[in-house]
N, C-alpha and C positions, 0 to 999 in steps of 0.2 A: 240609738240616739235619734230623738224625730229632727227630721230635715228639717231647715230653715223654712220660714213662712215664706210664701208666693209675693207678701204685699208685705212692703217697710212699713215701721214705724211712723205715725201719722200722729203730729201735735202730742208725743210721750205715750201716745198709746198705740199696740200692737194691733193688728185685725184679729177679728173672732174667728175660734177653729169650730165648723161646725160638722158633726159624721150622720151623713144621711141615711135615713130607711132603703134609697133605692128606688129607682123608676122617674117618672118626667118630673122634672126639676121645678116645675109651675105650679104640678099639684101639690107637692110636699110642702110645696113654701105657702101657699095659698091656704092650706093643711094648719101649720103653725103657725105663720106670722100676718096671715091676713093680705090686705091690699097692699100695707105698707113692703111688706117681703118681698108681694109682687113687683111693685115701682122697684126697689134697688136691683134684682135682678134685670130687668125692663131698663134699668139707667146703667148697665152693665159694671154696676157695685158688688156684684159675685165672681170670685175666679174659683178656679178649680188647683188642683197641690200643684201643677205646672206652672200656674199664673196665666191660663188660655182664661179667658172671657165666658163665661156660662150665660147660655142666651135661656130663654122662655121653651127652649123647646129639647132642650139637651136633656138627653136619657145618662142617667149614672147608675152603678151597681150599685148594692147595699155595702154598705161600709164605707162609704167614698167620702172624702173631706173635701171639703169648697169652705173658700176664707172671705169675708167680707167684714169692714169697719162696722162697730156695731154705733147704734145711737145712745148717746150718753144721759144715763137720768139727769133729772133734778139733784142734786147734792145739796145740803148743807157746808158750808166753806168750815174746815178747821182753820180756827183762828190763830196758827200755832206758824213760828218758823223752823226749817229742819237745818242746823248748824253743822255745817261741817266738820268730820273732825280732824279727817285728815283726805288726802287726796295723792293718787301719784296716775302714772299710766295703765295699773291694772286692777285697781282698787280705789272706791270712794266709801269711805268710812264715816256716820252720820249720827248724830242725837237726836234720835225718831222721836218726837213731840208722842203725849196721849192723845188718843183719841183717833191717830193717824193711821189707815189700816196699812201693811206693807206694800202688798200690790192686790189690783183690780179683785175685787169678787164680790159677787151679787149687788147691793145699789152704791156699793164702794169703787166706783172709777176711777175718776180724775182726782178727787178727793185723797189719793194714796200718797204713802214717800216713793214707789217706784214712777210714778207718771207723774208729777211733781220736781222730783230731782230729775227726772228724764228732759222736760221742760227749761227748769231752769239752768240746768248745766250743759246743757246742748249734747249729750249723750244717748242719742237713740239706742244704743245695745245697751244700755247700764243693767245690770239683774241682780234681784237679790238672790246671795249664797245659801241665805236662813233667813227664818222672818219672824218679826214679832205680832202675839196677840193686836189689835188694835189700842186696846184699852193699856197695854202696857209699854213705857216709854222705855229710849236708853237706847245701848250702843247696836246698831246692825251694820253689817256689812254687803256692800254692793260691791259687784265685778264689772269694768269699764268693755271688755271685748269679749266680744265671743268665745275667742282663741283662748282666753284662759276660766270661762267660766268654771271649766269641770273639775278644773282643781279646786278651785275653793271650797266648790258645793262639797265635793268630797271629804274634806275635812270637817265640814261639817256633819255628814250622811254618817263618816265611821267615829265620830265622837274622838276627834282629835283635839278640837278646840274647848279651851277651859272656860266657862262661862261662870259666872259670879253676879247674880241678882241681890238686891236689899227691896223690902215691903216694913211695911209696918202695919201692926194689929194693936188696935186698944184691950182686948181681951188679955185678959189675964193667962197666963200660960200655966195648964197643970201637968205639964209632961217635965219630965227633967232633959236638960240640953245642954251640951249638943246630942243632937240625934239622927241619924239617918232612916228616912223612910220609906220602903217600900213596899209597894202594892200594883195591882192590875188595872190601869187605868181602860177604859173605852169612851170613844166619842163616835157618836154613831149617825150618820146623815141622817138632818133635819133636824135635831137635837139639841137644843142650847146647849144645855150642860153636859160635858163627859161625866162619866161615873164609875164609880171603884166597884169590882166583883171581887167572887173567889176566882182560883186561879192564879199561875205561874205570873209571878212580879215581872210587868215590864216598866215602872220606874222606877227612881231612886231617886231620892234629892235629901244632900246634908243641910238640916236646920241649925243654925246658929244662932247662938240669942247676942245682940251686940247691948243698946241703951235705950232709954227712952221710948220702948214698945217696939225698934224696929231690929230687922234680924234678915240676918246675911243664906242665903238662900242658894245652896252650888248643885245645878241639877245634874246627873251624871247621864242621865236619858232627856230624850225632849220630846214625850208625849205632849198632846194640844191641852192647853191646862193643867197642865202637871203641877205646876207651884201654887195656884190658886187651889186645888185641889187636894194636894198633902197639905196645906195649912189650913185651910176649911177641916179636915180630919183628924186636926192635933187641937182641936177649941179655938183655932187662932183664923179666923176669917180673916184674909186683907182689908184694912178697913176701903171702904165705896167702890167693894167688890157689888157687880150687881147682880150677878149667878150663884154665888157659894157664899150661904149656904142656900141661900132662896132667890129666888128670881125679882128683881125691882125693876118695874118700868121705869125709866128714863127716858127724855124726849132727847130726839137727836141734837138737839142746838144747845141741848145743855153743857156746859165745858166746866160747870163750877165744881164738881168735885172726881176730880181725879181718881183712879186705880191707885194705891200708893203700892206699886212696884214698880222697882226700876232696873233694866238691864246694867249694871254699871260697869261692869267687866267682861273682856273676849283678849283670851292668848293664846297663840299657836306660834306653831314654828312656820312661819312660809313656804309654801309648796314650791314657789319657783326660783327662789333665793334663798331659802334655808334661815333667812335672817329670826330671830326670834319678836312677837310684833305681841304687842300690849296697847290694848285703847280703854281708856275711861270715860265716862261718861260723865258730862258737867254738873248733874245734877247732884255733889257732894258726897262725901262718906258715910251717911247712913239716908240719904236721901234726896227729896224733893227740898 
């Protein structure tokens, strides 16, 4: 399990872990990040995995981790609120808005429901257990303390938890359903799109047809676009899908046409109390 970070949580967001080449700590950074790297080590904004101070002149090995708060881009504000859906002392349960990515990655920072609800709920440890696409909304769950993170993630990790998505497609449907289907999905760094190969099936998702083009979607694996993906592969695109089956640019401030997929169900039995726990998602029974 990796150690806790050197440096708390600062305004919902954690410090950046960064693993060095090795050798004088001025060059490397001067290497990568320019003058600007230079000044925050210089303003002694660098520590090292003890939390010692990294000066201008400190020699580290290869492989050494030094943590410092990164600077935050320019975002676009999602214009969306994130509803509670429930809350106790080891769990905040949430109807993740579209468009809102889970937590931090690439020019998605502050912008996220992890630094966001970290924010506004005064919970510096808050973390997600699973996460959702950005583009698709519905029920996630966050762990309040540390101390019980590894349970939940775990029920997630060994597919303990029953999830239940609905999407909707204008395409006409030519397969007959219900159906389960699997195939080999890959998503490969740098990538937009994951994509189906030969080879040994690692997902699975049962397709359900429910009314009015939309249809109940229960994935038994949780590759990265798994559902967007088997239904792109059945004639049934999500409608204002913007990768499957083709790529559409969209400008980031655009908010007007949604993913129509929504997480709308998560059951499991509680790891720490046994209790049996079912959350829904506000967004209705077949949808948006």
């Amino acid at each position: 399990m990796r150690r806790p970070a050197p440096l708390p949580v600062r305004d919902g967001l954690g410090p950046a872990r960064l693993r060095l080449k090795g050798g004088n700590v001025a060059d490397e950074f001067s290497r990568r990040f320019g003058p600007e790297g230079l000044a925050k080590v210089r303003d002694g904004g660098v520590v090292d995995a003890e939390g010692a101070v990294i000066s201008l002149s400190t020699v580290l090995p290869a492989g050494a981790h030094v943590y410092l708060y990164r600077e935050l881009p320019d975002e676009v504000v999602v214009p969306f609120d994130i509803p509670v859906l429930y809350r106790d002392d080891n769990i905040v349960v949430v109807d993740k808005p579209h468009f809102l990515a889970t937590m931090p990655r690439g020019g998605h920072v502050a912008q996220t429901a992890l630094v966001r609800l970290r924010r506004s709920l005064d919970l510096p440890e808050l973390s997600p257990a699973h996460r959702l696409d950005r583009l698709t909304a519905g029920v996630l769950l966050f762990t309040v303390r540390r101390e019980v993170r590894g349970a939940y993630q775990t029920l997630f990790a060994r597919g303990l938890v029953s999830k239940t998505y609905v999407a909707r497609s204008s395409s006409a449907a030519s397969v007959a359903l219900p159906l389960v289907v699997r195939s080999r999905i890959i998503k490969r760094r740098g990538v937009l799109q994951a994509a189906e190969e030969p080879g040994e099936p690692n997902a699975e998702t049962l397709v359900e047809a429910l009314a009015d083009g939309w249809y109940r979607l229960s994935p038994r694996t949780g590759r990265t676009h798994q559902l967007r993906v088997h239904m792109a592969s059945l004639g049934l695109p999500i409608d204002n899908d913007p990768l499957y089956p083709r790529i559409v640019e969209v400008a980031a401030d655009d908010f007007s046409a949604p993913l129509q997929l929504v997480a709308q169900r998560l059951e499991f039995d509680d790891p720490l109390s046994g209790e049996p726990r079912s959350f829904v998602s506000s967004a209705g029974v077949f949808g948006p």
